[in-house]
C-alpha positions as CSV (number, residue, x, y, z in Angstrom):
1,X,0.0,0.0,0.0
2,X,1.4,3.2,-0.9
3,X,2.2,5.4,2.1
4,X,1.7,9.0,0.6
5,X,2.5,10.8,3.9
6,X,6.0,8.9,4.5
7,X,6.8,9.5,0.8
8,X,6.2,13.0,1.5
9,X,8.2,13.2,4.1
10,X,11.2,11.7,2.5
11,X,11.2,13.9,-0.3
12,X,10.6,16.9,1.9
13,X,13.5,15.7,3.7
14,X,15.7,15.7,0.6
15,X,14.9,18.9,-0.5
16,X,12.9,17.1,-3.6
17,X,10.8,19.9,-5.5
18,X,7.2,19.0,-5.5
19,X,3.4,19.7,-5.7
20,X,1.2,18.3,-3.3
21,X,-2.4,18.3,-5.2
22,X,-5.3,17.7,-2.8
23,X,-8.8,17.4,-3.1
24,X,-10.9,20.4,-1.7
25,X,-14.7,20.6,-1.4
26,X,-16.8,18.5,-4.0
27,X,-20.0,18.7,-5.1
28,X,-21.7,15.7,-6.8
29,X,-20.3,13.3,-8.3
30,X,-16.5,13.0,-8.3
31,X,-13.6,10.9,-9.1
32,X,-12.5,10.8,-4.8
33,X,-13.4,12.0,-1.6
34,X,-12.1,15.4,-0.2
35,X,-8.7,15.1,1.7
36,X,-7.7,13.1,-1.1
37,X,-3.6,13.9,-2.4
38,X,-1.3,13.6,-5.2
39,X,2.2,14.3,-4.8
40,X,3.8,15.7,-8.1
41,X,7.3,16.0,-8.6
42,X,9.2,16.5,-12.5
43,X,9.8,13.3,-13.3
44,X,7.6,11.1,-11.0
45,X,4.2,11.2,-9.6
46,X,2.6,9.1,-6.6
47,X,-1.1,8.8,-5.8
48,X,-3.8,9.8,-7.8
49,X,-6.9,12.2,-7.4
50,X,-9.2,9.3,-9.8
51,X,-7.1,9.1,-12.7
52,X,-8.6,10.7,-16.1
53,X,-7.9,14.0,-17.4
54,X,-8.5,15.9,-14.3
55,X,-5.8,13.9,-13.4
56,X,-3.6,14.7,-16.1
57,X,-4.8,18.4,-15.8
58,X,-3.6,18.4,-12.8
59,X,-0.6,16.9,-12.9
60,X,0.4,19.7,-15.7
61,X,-0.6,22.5,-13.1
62,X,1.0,21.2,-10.8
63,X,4.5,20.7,-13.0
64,X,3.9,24.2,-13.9
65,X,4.0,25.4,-10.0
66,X,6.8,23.4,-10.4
67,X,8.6,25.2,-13.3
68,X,8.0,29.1,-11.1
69,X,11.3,28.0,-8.4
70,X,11.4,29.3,-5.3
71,X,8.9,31.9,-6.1
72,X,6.1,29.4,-6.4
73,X,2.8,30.1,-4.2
74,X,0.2,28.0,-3.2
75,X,-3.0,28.4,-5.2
76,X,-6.2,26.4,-5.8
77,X,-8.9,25.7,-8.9
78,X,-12.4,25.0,-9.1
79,X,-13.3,22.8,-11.6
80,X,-16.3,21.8,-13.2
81,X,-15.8,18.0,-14.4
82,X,-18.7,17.8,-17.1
83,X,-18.1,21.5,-19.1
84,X,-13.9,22.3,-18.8
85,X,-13.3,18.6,-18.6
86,X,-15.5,16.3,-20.9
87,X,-15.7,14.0,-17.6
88,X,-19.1,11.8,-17.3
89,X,-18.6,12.3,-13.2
90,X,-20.8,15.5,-13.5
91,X,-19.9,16.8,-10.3
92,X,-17.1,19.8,-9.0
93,X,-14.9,19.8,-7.1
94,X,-11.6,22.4,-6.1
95,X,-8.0,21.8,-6.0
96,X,-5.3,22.6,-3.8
97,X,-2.0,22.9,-5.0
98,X,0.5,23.5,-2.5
99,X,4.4,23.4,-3.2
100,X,5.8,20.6,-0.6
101,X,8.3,22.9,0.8
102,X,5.3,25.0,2.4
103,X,3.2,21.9,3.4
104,X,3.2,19.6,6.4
105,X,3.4,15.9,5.4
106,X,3.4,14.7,9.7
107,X,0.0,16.3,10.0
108,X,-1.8,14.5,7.5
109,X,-4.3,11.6,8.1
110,X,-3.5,8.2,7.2
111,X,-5.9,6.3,4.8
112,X,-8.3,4.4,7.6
113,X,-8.0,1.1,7.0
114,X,-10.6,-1.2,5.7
115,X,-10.6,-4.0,7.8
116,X,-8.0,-5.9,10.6
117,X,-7.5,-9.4,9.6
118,X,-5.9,-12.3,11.0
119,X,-5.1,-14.3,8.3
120,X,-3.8,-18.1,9.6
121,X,-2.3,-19.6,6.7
122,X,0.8,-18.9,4.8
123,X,0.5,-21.5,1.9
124,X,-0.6,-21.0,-2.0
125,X,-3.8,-19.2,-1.5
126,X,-2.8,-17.0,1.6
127,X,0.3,-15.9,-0.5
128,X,-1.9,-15.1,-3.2
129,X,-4.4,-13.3,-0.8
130,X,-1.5,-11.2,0.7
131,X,-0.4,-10.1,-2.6
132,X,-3.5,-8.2,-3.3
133,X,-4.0,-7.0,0.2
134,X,-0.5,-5.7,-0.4
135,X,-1.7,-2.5,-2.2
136,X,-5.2,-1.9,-0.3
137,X,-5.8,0.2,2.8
138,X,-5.9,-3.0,5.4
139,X,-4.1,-4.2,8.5
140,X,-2.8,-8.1,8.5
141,X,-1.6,-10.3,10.8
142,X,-0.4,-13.4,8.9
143,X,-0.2,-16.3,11.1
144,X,2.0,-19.6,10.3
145,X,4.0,-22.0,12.2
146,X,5.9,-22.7,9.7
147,X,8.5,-19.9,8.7
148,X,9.9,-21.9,5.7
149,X,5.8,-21.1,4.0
150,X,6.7,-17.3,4.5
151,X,7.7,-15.6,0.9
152,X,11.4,-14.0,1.5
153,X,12.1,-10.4,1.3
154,X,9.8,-7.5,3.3
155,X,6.5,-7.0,3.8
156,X,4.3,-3.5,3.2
157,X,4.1,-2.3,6.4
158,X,0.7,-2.8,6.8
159,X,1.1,-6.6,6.3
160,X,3.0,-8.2,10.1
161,X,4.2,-11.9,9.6
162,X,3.8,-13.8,12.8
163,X,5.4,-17.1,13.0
164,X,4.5,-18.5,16.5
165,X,3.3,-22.1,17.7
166,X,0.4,-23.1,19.0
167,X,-1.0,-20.3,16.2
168,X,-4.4,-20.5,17.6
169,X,-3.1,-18.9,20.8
170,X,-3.2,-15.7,18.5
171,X,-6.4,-15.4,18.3
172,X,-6.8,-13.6,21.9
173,X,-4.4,-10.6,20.6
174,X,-6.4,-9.5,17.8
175,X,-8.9,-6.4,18.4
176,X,-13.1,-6.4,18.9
177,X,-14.4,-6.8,15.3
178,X,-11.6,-8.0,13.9
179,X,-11.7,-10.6,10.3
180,X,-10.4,-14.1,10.3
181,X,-9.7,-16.0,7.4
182,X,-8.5,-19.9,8.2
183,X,-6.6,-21.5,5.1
184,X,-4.5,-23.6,6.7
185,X,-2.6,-27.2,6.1
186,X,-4.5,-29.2,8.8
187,X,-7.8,-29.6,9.5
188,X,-7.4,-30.1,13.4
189,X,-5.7,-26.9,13.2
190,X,-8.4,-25.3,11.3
191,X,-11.1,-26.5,13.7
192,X,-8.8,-25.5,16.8
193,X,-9.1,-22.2,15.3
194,X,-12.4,-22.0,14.7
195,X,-13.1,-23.0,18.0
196,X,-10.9,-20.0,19.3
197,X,-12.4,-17.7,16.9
198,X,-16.0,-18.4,18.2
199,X,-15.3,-18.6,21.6
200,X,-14.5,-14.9,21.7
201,X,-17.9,-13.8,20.0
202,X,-16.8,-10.6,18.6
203,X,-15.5,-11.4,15.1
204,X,-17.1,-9.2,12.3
205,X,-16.4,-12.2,9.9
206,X,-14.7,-15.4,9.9
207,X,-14.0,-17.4,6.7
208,X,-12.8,-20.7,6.2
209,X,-11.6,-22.4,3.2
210,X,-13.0,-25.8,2.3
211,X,-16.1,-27.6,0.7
212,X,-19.5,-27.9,1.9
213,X,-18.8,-30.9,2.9
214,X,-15.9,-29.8,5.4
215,X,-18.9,-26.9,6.4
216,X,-21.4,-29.4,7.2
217,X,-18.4,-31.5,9.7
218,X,-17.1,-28.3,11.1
219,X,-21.0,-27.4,12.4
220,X,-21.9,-31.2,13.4
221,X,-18.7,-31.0,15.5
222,X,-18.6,-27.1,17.3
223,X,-22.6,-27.6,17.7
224,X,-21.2,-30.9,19.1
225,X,-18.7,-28.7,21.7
226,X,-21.5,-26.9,22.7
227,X,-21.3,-23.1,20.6
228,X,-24.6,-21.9,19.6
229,X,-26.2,-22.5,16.2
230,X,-25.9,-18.9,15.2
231,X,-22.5,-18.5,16.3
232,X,-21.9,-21.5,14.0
233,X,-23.8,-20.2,11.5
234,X,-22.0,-17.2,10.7
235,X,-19.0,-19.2,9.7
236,X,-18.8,-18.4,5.9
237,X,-17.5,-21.9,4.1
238,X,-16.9,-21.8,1.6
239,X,-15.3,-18.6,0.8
240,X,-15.7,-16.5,-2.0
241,X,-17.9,-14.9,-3.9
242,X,-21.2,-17.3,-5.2
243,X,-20.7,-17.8,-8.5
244,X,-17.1,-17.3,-9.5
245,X,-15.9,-20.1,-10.4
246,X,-12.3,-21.5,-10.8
247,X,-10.1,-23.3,-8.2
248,X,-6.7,-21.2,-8.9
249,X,-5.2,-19.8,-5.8
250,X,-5.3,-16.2,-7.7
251,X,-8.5,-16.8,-8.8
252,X,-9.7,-17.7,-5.5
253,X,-7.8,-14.8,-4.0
254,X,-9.8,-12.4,-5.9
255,X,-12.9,-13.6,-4.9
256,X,-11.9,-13.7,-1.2
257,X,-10.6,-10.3,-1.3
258,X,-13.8,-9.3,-3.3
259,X,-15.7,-10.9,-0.5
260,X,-13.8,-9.0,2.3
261,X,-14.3,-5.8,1.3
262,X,-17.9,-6.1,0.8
263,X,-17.8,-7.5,4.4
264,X,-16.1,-4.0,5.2
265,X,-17.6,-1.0,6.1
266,X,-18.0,1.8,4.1
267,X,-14.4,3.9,4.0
C-alpha cells in the first residue's frame, strides 16, 4: 500500500521539489473523496486524485507550479468536471495545489484502513491473498508456524508476519471486530481455530476455506462442543464470492478479497 505521507516526508527531507495536489470541497459526483492527495514532482508522480484528465490536468498545473522555483505560491482551482473537462462524473470539485516545501506531510491523516485481519495460513492461496491486500488500505496479521511457507524479502508495512506455535493462541491478541480468514494445512488446526475464533464472540467475519462438505463437519462438530447455532452459523465456508468459479489460488484470492471488502464497512 502506498504510504503517501511517508513519501512525502522523504522527499521533503531531501529537498525534492514537489506539488502536493489535494482534493478540496466536491459537489456531486466526483472521481474521490475530499482530503484526497497527489504528490507531483518532475519526473515522478505518486497517488492519484481518480485518474482521467482531471488527473492529467492536474498533474500539468501542478508541474507548472513546479517550473515558477522558489517563487512558487500555493493556489487552488475549481473545476467543473462535465463543461472544462468532458468527464461523465458531472460533479465539481476544487484543488489545492501546494508546493511541498510549504506543506506539512506529519500532519496529515493516514488512509483508515478497511478492515484488521488475521489471516492463519501462509501457503498457495494465503500468498496469493496477501499479494492483493498488499496494495489496499488494510491491516494483517499473517499467522503460520511454519516460517519456511513465508515468501522472502519484506513485507508492506501494513502486512505483520507472525510465526508462532500453537498459532491459535493468537487469536486472543487481535482487536473487537476484527476478520479471520482460516486456510490452513491441517484440518485439526483449522477446527482448533475455529473453536478460538468463536469462543471470543466478537469477530465481524470469519472465513474458512473448504467444501461444503468440510462446512457441514465443522458445524456437526462445534454444535457438538456446545457453541450456539448462530455462532456457527455465521461461519462463511466456503469462501468466495457465489458464482465465481475457478479453483486457482489467484483466482480464489480475488474472490476472497472481493468478499472481504464487501464485508467492510464503508471507508
Amino acid at each position: 500500500m502506498l504510504d503517501l505521507r511517508s513519501a512525502a516526508l522523504q522527499w521533503q527531507a531531501a529537498a525534492r521539489p514537489a506539488v502536493v495536489v489535494t482534493v478540496g470541497a466536491t459537489q456531486g459526483s466526483v472521481p474521490r473523496e475530499t482530503g484526497t492527495r497527489l504528490l507531483v514532482a518532475a519526473d515522478e508522480v505518486l497517488g492519484t486524485i481518480g485518474g482521467g484528465h482531471l488527473e492529467l490536468q492536474a498533474i500539468a498545473d501542478a508541474r507548472a507550479l513546479l517550473a515558477q522555483g522558489a517563487s512558487a505560491a500555493a493556489f487552488e482551482q475549481r473545476f467543473a468536471l462535465g463543461p472544462s473537462l468532458g468527464q461523465c462524473c458531472g460533479g465539481a470539485l476544487t484543488l489545492h495545489f501546494t508546493p511541498l516545501a510549504q506543506d506539512t506531510p506529519a500532519t496529515w491523516d493516514g488512509e483508515r484502513p478497511r478492515f484488521f485481519l488475521q489471516l492463519y495460513g501462509a501457503g498457495h492461496v494465503g500468498r496469493a491473498i496477501v499479494k492483493l491486500l498488499a496494495d489496499l488500505p488494510c491491516r494483517v496479521q499473517w499467522v503460520d508456524e511454519r516460517e519456511a511457507e513465508f515468501p522472502s524479502g519484506p513485507l508492506p508495512p501494513h502486512i505483520e508476519k507472525v510465526c508462532v506455535e500453537p498459532v491459535q493462541a493468537e487469536v486472543a491478541a487481535a482487536p473487537p471486530g476484527a476478520f479471520f480468514l482460516v486456510l490452513t494445512h491441517s484440518h485439526a488446526l483449522d477446527l482448533a481455530l475455529a473453536e478460538a475464533i468463536l469462543a471470543r464472540g466478537d469477530a465481524a467475519w470469519f472465513g474458512l476455506i473448504g467444501s461444503k462438505t468440510k462446512r457441514a463437519r465443522f458445524e456437526h462438530r462445534l454444535l457438538a462442543r456446545g457453541f450456539a447455532p448462530e455462532a456457527v452459523a455465521g461461519l462463511v465456508c466456503p469462501i468466495g464470492l457465489p458464482g465465481l468459479a475457478g479453483k486457482q489460488p489467484e483466482v480464489l484470492a480475488v474472490s476472497v478479497v472481493a468478499q472481504l471488502l464487501l464485508a467492510a464497512p464503508p471507508p
